[in-house]
C-alpha positions in Angstrom: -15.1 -47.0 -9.4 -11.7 -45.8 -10.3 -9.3 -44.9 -7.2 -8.9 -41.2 -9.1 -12.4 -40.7 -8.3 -11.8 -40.0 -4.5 -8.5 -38.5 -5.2 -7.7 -35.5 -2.5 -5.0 -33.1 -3.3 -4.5 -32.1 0.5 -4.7 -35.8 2.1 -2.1 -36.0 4.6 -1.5 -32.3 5.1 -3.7 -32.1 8.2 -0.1 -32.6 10.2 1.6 -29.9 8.4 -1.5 -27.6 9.0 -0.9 -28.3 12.7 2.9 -28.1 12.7 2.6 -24.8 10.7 -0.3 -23.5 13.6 2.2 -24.3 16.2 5.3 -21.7 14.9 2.4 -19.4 13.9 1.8 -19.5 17.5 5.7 -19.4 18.4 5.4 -16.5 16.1 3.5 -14.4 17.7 4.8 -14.8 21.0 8.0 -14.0 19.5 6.8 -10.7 18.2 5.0 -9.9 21.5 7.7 -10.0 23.4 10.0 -8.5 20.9 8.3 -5.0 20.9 7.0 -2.7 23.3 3.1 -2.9 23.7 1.0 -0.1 24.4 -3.0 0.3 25.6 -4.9 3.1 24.6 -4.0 4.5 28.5 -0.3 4.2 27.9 -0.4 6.8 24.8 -2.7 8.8 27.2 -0.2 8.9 29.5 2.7 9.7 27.5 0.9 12.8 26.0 -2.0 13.6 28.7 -4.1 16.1 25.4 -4.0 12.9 23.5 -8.0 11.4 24.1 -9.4 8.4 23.8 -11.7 9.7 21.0 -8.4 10.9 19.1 -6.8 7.2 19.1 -10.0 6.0 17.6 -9.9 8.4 14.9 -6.3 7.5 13.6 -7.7 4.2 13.9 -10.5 4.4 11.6 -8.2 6.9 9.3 -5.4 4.5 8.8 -2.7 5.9 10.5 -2.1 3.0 13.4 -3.2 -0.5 13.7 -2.9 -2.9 16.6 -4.1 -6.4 18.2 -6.1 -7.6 20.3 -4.4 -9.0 24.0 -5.9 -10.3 27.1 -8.9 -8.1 25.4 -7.6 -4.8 25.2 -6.1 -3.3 21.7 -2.6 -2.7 22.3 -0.5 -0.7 19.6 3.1 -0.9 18.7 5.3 1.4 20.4 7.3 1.5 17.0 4.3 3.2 15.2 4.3 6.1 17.2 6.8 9.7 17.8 8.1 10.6 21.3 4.9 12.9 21.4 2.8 9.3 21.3 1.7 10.9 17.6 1.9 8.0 14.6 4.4 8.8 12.4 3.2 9.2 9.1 5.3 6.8 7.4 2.9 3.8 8.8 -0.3 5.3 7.6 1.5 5.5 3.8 2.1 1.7 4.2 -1.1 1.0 5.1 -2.9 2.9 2.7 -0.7 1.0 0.1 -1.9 -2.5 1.5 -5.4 -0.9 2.1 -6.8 -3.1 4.4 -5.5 -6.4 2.5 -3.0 -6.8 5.3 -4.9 -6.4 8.9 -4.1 -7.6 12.6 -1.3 -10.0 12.7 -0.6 -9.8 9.3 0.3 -6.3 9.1 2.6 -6.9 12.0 4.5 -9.7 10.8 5.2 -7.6 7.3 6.7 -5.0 10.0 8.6 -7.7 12.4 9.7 -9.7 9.6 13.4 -9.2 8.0 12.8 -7.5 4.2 15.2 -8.5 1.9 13.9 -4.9 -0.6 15.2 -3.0 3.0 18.8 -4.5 2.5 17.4 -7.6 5.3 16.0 -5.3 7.9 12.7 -5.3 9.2 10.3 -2.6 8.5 9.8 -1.2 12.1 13.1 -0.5 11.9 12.6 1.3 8.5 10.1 3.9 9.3 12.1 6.8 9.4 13.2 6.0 5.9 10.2 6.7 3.7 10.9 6.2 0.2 12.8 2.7 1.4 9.6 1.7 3.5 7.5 2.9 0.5 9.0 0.8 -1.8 9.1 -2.6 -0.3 5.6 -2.1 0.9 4.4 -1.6 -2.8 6.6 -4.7 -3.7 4.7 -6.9 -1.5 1.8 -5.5 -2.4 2.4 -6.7 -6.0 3.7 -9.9 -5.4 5.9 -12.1 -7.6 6.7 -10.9 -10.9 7.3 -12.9 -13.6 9.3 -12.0 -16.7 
């Protein structure tokens, strides 16, 4: 039997797998503490008409996301007005990654410097539309070639 026979492409990359895991980790404590967290109560409480049943529906209509922590959903204070409302910019990045980017994945795209937003990150974008708009549908295209 030839040696090419049992040849595996990813032999040896079990330690970069776990090394990468690790700063994934890092990551997302990073983030965590990097923003302001809020629970479905906390938007309650900074707008007492806002309902629980109201939260759900932005939800399921794409125009918030969150995580999952200590096993409640807890929502970016980024994504929201000062009337605990989302403001409309997120839902039109979300719609443009339509659910290809969900739960820590859609965060890091917001957390993470973009170099189409002049190396800013998009949180700190969302007042600028047309800017957020466009590097959301660069990403979503990927790499071009030419």
């Amino acid at each position: 039997m030839d040696k090419s026979d049992n040849f595996d492409i990813f032999h040896g990359l079990e330690k970069y797998r776990e090394r990468n895991a690790v700063r994934v980790e890092k990551l997302k404590e990073i983030i965590l503490k990097d923003s302001v967290w809020l629970t479905e109560e906390d938007l309650i409480h900074r707008n007492n008409q806002l309902t629980k049943k109201e939260i759900d529906i932005w939800n399921h209509e794409n125009k918030i996301f969150g995580l999952e922590k200590d096993g409640l959903i807890v929502f970016p204070e980024y994504i929201f007005d000062e009337n605990a409302h989302p403001i409309a910019s997120v839902k039109k990045v979300l719609d443009i990654f339509d659910n290809e980017k969900k739960d820590w994945n859609i965060v890091f795209w917001f957390e993470s410097l973009n170099s189409w937003l002049g190396n800013i990150k998009p949180k700190d974008a969302l007042r600028e539309e047309d800017k957020l708009i466009f590097a959301a549908t660069r990403e979503k295209e990927g790499v071009l070639h030419g």
